[in-house]
C-alpha positions, 0 to 999 in steps of 0.5 A: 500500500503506497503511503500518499495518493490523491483523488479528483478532489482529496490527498490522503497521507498515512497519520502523523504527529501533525495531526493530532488537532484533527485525531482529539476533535475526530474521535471526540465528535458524536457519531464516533463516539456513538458508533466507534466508541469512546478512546478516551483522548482527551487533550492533545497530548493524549492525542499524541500518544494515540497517534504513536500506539497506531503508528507503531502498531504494524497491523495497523494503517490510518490515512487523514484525508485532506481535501486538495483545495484547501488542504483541510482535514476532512476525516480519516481511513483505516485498514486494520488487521484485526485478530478476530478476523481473516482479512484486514478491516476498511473503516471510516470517519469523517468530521461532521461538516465534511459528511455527505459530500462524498468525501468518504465514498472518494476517500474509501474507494481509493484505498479499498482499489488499492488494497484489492489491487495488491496480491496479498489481499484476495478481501477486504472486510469491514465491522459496523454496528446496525444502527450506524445506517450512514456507515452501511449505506457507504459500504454498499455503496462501495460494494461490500456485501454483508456476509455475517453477523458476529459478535466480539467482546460483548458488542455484535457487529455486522460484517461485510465483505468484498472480493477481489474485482 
């Protein structure tokens, strides 16, 4: 997976330091505390050491999503390897003025091609809760097709998956 690329209208870059300001409002707003969860991080510094625990973390690749105009960071993709699945995982937040631009379908898209183009991805799956409609109706629309149900800790995710085109 290449570090950096662009699309029509968006640059994304894998997470750095640089975006701290962006990870403490992002993870703070109601949706991804709604649907992703609380992770606790409440000031830049903590921000900071959220940003180090990614970056370290090999399984583990955030993309801050910039739109090219402006330069503003508009939200995030992430491809996670989680231990509970087969696949790495495709995930997405967005802040909440840059939603329904489509921003995340531009942003998702461009990752979810590169990952299927590389030979070491045959899928690429992806966890949502049923309540987050936004969420699903993107992964449909980026044509992940929902497979399962599964339940990990005490929380039950729906799973979605697409296969290389």
């Amino acid at each position: 997976m290449q570090p950096k690329f662009t699309t029509e209208r968006l640059y994304l870059h894998l997470l750095d330091k640089a975006d701290a300001a962006f990870i403490l409002e992002i993870l703070n707003t109601p949706d991804f505390l709604s649907y992703i969860g609380d992770r606790k991080v409440r000031n830049s510094r903590e921000a900071l050491l959220y940003i180090e625990k990614i970056s370290q973390d090999p399984a583990t690749t955030f993309y801050t999503v910039k739109t090219r105009d402006d330069g503003i960071t508009a939200g995030m993709v992430s491809v996670i390897k989680r231990p509970y699945l087969e696949h790495y995982d495709i995930g997405f937040a967005f802040l909440p003025d840059y939603m329904k631009k489509g921003y995340a379908y531009e942003a998702s898209i461009a990752v979810l091609k590169k990952l299927l183009d590389s030979p070491e991805h045959e899928c690429i799956l992806a966890t949502v809760v049923e309540k987050n409609i936004k969420s699903i109706r993107l992964l449909e629309k980026l044509g992940l097709q929902k497979i399962d149900t599964i339940e990990v800790g005490n929380h039950d995710y729906l799973l979605y998956r697409i296969n290389k085109l």
